[in-house]
N, C-alpha and C positions, 0 to 999 in steps of 0.2 A: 637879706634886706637891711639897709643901714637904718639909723634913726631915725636920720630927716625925714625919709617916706612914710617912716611909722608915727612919724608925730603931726604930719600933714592930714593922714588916712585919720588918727585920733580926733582930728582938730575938725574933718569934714562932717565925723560922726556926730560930736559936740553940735557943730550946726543944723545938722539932717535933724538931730533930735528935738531941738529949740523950735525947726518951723514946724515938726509934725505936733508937739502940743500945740503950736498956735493953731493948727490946723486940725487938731482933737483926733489924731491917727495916734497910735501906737508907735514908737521909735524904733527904731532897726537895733539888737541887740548885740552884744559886742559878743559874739560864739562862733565859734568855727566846731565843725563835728568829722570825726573819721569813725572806724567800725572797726570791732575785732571779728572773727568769727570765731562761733560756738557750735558745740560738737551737737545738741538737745535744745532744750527746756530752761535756760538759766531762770531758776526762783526767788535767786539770792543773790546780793553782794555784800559782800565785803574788802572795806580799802585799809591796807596794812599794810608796815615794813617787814615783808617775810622772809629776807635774804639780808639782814642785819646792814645794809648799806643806808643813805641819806632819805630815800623815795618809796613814798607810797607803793605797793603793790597793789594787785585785783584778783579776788578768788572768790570764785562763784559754783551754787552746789547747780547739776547739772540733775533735771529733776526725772528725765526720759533714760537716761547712762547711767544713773546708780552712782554716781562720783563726782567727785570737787577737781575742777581746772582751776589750773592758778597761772596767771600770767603776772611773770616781770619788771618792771619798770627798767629799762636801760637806760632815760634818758634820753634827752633831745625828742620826749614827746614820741619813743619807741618801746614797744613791750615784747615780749619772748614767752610762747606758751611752755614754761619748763614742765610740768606735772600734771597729771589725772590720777587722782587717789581715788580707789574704790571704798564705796562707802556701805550702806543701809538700805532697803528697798524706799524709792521714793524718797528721796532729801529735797524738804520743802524751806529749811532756815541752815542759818550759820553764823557762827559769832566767834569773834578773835581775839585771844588774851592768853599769858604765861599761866596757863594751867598746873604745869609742874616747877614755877620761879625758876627758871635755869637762868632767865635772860633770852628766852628764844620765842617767841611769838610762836602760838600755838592756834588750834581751828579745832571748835564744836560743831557740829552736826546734827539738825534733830532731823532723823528718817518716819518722815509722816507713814508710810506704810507700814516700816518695820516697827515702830512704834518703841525708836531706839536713839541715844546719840551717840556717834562716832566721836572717838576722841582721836584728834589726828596730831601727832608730835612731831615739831618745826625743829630741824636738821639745822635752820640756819643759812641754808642756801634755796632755800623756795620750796625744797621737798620734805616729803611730811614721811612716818612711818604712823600705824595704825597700832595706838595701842590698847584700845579697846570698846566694846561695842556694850552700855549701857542701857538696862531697860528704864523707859521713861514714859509709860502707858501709850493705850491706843491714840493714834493719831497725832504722834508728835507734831507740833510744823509748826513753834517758833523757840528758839532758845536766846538765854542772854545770860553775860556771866559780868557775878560782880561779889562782893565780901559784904555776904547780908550780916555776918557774926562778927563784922570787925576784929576776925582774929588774925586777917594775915594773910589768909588761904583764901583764891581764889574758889567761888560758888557758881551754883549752875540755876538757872531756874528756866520750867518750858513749860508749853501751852502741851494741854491734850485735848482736840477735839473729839474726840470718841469717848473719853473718859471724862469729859466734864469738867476738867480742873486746871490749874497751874501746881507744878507739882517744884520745889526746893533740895536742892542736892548739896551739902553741905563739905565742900574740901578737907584734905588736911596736909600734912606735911609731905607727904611721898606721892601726892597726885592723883590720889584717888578719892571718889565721892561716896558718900554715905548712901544708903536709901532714900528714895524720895519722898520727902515730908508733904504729902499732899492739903494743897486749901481749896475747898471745895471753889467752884468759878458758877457762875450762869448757866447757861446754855452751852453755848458752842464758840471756847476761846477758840480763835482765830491767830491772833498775834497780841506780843508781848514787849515791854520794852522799862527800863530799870533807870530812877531817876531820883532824886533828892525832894519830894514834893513839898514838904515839910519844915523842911530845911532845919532838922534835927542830925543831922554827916550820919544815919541811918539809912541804908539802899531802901526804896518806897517799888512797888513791882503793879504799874497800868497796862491792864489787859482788854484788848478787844474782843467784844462779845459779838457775833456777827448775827446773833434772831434775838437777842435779846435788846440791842439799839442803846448799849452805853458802856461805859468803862468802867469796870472792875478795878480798885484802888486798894492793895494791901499796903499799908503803913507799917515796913519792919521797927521790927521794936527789941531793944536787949534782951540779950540770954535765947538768941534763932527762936522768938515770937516774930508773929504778925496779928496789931488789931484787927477786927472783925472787919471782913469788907464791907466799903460803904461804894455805891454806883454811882457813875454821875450820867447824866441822861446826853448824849449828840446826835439824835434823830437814826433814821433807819440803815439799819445794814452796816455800820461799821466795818471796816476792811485795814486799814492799815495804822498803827501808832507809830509818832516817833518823839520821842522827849530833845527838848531842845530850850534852855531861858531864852524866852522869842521875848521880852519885854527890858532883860537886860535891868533885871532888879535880884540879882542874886538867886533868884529860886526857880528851881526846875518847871517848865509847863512842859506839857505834851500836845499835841496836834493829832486828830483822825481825820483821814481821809473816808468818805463814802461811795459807794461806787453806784446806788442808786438815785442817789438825792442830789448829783452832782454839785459837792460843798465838802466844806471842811471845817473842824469844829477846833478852834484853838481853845484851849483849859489852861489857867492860870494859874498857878499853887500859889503858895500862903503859907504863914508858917505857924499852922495850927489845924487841924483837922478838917479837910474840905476845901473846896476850889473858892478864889475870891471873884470871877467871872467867866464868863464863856461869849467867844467870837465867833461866826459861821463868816466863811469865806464862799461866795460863787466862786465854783470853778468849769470849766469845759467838761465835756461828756465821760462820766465811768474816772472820776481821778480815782486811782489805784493807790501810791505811795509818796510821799514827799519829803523833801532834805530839805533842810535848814540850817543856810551860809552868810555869811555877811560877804554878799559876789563884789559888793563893788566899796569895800572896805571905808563904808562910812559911820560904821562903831554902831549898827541897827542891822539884827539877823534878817533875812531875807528867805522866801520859802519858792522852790523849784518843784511843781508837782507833774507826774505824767499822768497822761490822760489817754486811754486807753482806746477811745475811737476817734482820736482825732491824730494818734499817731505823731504825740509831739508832747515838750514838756514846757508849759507854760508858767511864769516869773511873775510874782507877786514883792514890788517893795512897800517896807511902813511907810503911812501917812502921819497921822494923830490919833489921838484917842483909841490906843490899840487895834488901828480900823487898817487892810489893805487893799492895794491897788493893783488890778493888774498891768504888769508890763509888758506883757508880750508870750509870743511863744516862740520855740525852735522847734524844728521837726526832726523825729529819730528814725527808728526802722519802722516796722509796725506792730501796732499793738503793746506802748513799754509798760512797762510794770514797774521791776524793780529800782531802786535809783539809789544813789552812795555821793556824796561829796567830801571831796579833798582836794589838798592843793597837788596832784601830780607831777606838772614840770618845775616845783621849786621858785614859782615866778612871787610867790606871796599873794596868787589872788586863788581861790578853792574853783575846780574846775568837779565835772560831774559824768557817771558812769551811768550807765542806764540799759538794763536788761531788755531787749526785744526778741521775747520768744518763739514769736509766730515766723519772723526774720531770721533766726539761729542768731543772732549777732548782738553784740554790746556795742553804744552809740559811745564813744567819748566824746561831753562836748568840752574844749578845751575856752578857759576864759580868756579872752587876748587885751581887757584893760590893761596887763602889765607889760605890753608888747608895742 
C-alpha cells in the first residue's frame, strides 16, 4: 500500500476519534493483531535480540512442555520458531541478559516445580545450549537479573513461593552464581521485578505478595546488603509487578496488577526511603499483567493491561495529576495473561506480545501509528 492511502486511513482515524469524544464513545484504536502458535501453557515473555541482528526477538517458557520456544523476528512483521530448549519441571518466569559478558544475550529460567533456574547460553543465532540447572528454593516462579553489587557481574534474584522468600545469587567472572543469600519475603511472593526506587544507581528488588495484599521493597545497599524490608499496602491479592518511570521524573515506580479487586495500584518512588504516593486504576475483569510504553510517542508512558475474562488488552493514556483514562481495548485469543512491549517492526512506535494460554497462541498486536 502506498502512502497516500495510509495517510488518508490516518487522517479518517483522526476524525472517527474527534466525533466519538464528542459523542463520549471510546475511539477506535490504531492495532492490527495476528497470532503465533504455541506448543503448551506460555507463562512468560520475554522480548530480546537473541540472533545478534537489528530486531527484537520473543522467547517464552512453555509451562505444560518443560521448555523455552523462542521465535525469530525476520522482519516485514515475520517470525520463525528456531528453538525448544528443555528446561526444569514447570517453568513459571524468564529474564534476559549477558550472564557470562560474551556479548550474547543469554535466558534464565526459574522452574517453579523443580524449584531451580535454568541457565540457558545464547549461541548467537537464537539457540541456546543448557548450562546449568541451579537450586533456587521451593517454588521458584519469578526471576530477574541485574548488578545488585555494582561489581560488573551480572546477578540473579527470584521469588520462592513455598519457601517464603526472595532469595540473591551474586555473579562473578566466569558465569557462575554464588549461593542464594536469602531475605526473608511475606507470605507467598508471587512475582518480582528490579528497579532504582530510590534513586541511589543501587538495584532496589519489589516483590508481589499474593495473601499478604502489598509489596515487599528491599532497598540494595553497598557491600550485597539490603535494608530491612519495608511493605507498602495495594489492596487484595496482588498478582503481577512491573517497574517502569510512569511519571517521567527520573525515578523508578512500579505498577501491581490485581486480579480480584479488578485495579491497579501505581507506586511512586522518591529518592529517600518510601513511596511518595499511590494511584489505583479501574480496570476490566481479572487484569492479570501490564506493559508500559509510550504507544503513541507523545513523551508520557502509557499502560496496556490484559484482562483475563474479557479476553482482551485494554489502553489506559495520562491525563493530569498522575490520574488515567481508559482508551480502549483490543481483543486477543482467550484468557491473556502474560504481555511484553517492544518496538518489533523497527517502525519507532512499541508494539505488544501477549500470551493466551487457554488459546495455545501469542496475540501480536502490531502498532500501525507509524504506517
Amino acid at each position: 500500500m502506498g502512502r497516500g492511502p495510509w495517510r488518508l486511513a490516518r487522517a479518517i482515524a483522526a476524525v472517527l476519534a474527534a466525533l466519538s469524544v464528542v459523542a463520549g464513545k471510546p475511539a477506535p484504536l490504531p492495532w492490527t493483531k495476528a497470532e503465533l502458535s504455541t506448543t503448551n501453557y506460555a507463562s512468560a515473555i520475554v522480548l530480546a535480540n537473541l540472533d545478534a541482528d537489528s530486531l527484537l526477538d520473543i522467547a517464552i517458557t512453555d509451562y505444560g512442555a518443560n521448555k523455552v520456544s523462542v521465535f525469530l523476528d525476520l522482519g516485514r512483521r515475520g517470525f520463525a520458531r528456531v528453538a525448544d530448549v528443555e528446561v526444569g519441571f514447570a517453568p513459571q518466569d524468564l529474564a534476559a541478559g549477558d550472564i557470562n559478558r560474551d556479548g550474547i544475550a543469554d535466558l534464565v529460567v526459574a522452574n517453579e516445580g523443580a524449584g531451580s533456574l535454568s541457565l540457558l547460553i545464547g549461541r548467537g543465532d537464537g539457540t541456546f545450549r543448557s548450562q546449568a540447572e541451579v537450586p533456587a528454593g521451593g517454588g521458584a516462579n519469578s526471576v530477574a537479573i541485574a548488578d545488585f553489587d555494582r561489581d560488573g557481574f551480572p546477578d540473579l534474584a527470584v521469588a520462592s513461593l513455598i519457601g517464603r522468600s526472595v532469595s540473591v545469587l551474586y555473579g562473578s567472572p566466569h558465569g557462575l552464581f554464588s549461593v542464594p543469600v536469602v531475605l526473608p519475603a511475606a507470605i507467598a511472593p508471587i512475582n518480582l521485578a528490579v528497579g532504582d526506587f530510590d534513586r541511589d544507581s543501587i538495584p532496589d528488588i519489589a516483590e508481589a505478595d499474593h495473601l499478604y495484599d502489598g509489596v515487599g521493597i528491599y532497598s540494595g545497599r553497598p557491600g550485597r546488603r539490603f535494608a530491612e524490608r519495608f511493605d507498602v499496602p495495594v489492596g487484595q491479592r496482588p498478582c503481577g509487578v512491573t517497574v517502569a518511570d510512569v511519571d517521567v521524573d527520573g525515578i523508578d515506580d512500579f505498577i501491581v496488577t490485581h486480579l480480584r479487586s479488578d485495579q491497579l495500584w501505581i507506586v511512586y518512588g522518591r529518592s529517600h526511603k518510601g513511596y511518595r504516593s499511590r494511584r489505583s486504576v479501574a480496570t476490566g475483569h481479572r487484569p492479570y499483567d501490564v506493559a508500559c510504553a509510550d504507544f503513541d510517542r507523545d513523551g508520557r508512558p502509557d499502560l496496556a493491561v490484559t484482562l483475563e475474562e474479557e479476553a482482551a488488552v485494554a489502553f489506559y493514556e495520562p491525563v493530569h495529576d498522575r490520574r488515567f483514562r481508559r482508551r480502549g481495548i483490543v481483543p486477543t485469543g482467550g484468557a491473556p495473561r502474560a504481555i511484553a512491549a517492544g518496538d518489533l517492526d523497527g517502525d519507532g512506535f512499541a508494539d505488544l506480545v501477549v500470551a493466551c494460554p487457554t488459546a495455545r497462541t501469542l496475540s501480536i498486536l502490531w502498532n500501525v501509528r507509524g504506517h
